[in-house]
N, C-alpha and C positions, 0 to 999 in steps of 0.2 A: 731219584724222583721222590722215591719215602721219605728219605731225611730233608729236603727241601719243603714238603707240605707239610711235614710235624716238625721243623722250624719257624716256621711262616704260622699257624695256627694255635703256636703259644706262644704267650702274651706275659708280660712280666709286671705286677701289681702295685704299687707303691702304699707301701702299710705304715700307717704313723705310729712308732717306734720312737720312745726317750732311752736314753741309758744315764741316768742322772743317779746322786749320792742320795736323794732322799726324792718325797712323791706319792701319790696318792690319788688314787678316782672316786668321786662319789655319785650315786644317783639316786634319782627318783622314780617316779612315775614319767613324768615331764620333761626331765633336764640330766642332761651327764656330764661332770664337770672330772675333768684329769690335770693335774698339777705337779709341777716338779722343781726342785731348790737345786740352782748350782747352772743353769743351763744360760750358752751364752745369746744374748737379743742380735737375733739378724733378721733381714727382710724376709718378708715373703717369697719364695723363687717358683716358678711354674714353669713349663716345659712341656708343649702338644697339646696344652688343656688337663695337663695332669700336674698336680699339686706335690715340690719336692719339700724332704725334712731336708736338713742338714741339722742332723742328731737333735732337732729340737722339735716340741710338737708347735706346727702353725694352723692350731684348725680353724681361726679367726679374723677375718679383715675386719680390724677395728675401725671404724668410725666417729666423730663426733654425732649425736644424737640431734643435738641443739644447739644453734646458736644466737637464740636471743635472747634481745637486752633487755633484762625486766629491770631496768632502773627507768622514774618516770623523767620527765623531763625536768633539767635543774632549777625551772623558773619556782619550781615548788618552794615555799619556804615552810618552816616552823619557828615561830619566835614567841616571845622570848626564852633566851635559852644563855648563862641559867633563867629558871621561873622560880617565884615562890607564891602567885594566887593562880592565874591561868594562863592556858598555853593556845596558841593562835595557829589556824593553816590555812595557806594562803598559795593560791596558785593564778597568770592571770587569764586564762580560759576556763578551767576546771571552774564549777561552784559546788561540789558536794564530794566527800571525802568519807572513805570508811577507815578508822581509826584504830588500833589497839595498844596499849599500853602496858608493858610485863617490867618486872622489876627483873634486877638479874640474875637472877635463882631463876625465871622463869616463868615465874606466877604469872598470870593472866591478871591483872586488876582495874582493865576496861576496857571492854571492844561494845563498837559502835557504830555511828554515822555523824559528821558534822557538816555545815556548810559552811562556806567561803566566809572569813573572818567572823566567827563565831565561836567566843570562849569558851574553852573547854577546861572546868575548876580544878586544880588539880592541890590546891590548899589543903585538905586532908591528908596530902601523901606523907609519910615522912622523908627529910633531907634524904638526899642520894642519888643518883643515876638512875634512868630509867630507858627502858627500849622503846620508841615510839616509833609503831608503822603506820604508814599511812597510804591508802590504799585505791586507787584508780575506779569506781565501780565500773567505767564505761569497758576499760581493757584489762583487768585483774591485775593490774603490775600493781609492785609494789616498793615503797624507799623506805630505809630504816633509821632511825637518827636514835641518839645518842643527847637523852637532854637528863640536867640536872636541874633537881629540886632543890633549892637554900630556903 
């Protein structure tokens, strides 16, 4: 009767345990993060509501976060493209556009606001590739193009 109640009343733990070639835990205040090189990718396995290793640690159901589409709609144009006096955006519901132009290093060298088919000078710039975004203000999305100055 002893040995049936102090078998029955202990419970056996499942501890997340790696035995990996290399590895390392860091933490903070806020966050604890444990890492290990060498360990093989298998699924998540559970069992009664309890979470099993198979020699790996799985403290994580991964998720995607997001899946939306910040690209505007393709009716959007930019022309001309190449440019060598000014650059055009043109959508045919949208009439006001927020705009920014970085060269390819990065520079910022105009953000703004334009409307529907209104030049935007870009004769000043020197020859070369430029990143132009152009910016929805109704929904924040945003499309990036790829224009050249001759």
């Amino acid at each position: 009767m002893i040995f049936l109640i102090t078998s029955f009343s202990y419970s056996q733990t499942i501890s997340k345990q790696v035995i990996g070639t290399a590895g390392k835990t860091q933490s903070n205040s806020n966050l604890k993060v444990n890492w290990s090189v060498g360990e093989p990718v298998v699924g998540l396995m559970t069992a009664g509501g309890n979470q099993l290793g198979n020699g790996y640690y799985p403290a994580l159901d991964l998720q995607a976060l997001s899946v939306e589409d910040n690209v505007l709609d393709v009716q959007l144009r930019v022309y001309p493209n190449p440019t060598s006096q000014s650059l055009y955006v043109t959508h045919p519901n949208m009439s006001s556009f927020g705009i920014t132009i970085l060269d390819l290093n990065g520079k910022q060298l105009y953000s703004g606001n334009i409307n529907k088919d209104e030049p935007l000078d870009v004769s000043n710039y020197t020859q070369g590739m430029y990143l132009v975004s152009v910016e929805n203000k109704e929904t924040n999305k945003k499309n990036t193009y790829k224009v050249i100055k001759k």
